[in-house]
N, C-alpha and C positions, 0 to 999 in steps of 0.2 A: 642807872642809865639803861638804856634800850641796846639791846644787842647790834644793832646797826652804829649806834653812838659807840658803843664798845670798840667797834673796829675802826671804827674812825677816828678814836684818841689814840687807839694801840697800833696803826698801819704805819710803819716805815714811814716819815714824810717822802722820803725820796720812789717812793711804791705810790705817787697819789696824783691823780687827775681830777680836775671836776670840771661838771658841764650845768646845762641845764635842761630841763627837757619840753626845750623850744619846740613847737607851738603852745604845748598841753602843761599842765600843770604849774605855774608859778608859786615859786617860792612863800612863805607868810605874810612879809609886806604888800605884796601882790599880790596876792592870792582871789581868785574871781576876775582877775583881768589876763588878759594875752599873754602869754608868757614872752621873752625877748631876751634872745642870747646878752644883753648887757646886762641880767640882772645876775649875770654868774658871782657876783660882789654879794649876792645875798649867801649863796653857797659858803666862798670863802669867807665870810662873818661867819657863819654858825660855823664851821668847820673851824677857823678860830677860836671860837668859844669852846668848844668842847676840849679840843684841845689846850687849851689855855696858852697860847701863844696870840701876839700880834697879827692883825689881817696880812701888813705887809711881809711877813714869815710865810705864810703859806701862799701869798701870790709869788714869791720868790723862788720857791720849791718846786710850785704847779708848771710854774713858767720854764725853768730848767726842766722840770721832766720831758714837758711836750715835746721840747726841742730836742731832748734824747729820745724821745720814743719816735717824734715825725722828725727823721735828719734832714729831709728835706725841703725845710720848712731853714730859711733864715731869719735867725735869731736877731732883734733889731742892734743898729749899729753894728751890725756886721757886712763884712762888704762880699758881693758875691761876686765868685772868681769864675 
């Protein structure tokens, strides 16, 4: 594994964000076309893989962080007071 792979099997799930980096570079499947915040599902596949957990495990985790990290941000099905 690649040192970047390494930390990303070995990072705390609950230490973990991912994005994409919307305009420029798309992910593998995409790759040579626009890049577009909805292919973040590519992200969390390989991040899965390497990992060796389910995609929905790490959309579970990612989705919890955000919301700790931007409190500001509600969380759906929550009701805002």
């Amino acid at each position: 594994a690649t040192a970047l792979q390494a930390i990303a099997r070995d990072l705390p799930m609950d230490r973990i964000l991912i994005e994409t980096d919307a305009p420029f570079l798309a992910p593998v499947p995409k790759r040579g076309k626009r890049n577009e915040p909805a292919y973040v599902v590519h992200v969390a596949e390989a991040l899965a893989a390497i990992r060796g957990v389910e995609v929905a495990a790490i959309a579970a985790a990612t989705t919890a962080n955000f919301h700790r990290v931007f409190e500001r941000v509600t969380p759906p099905g929550s009701s805002c007071v």
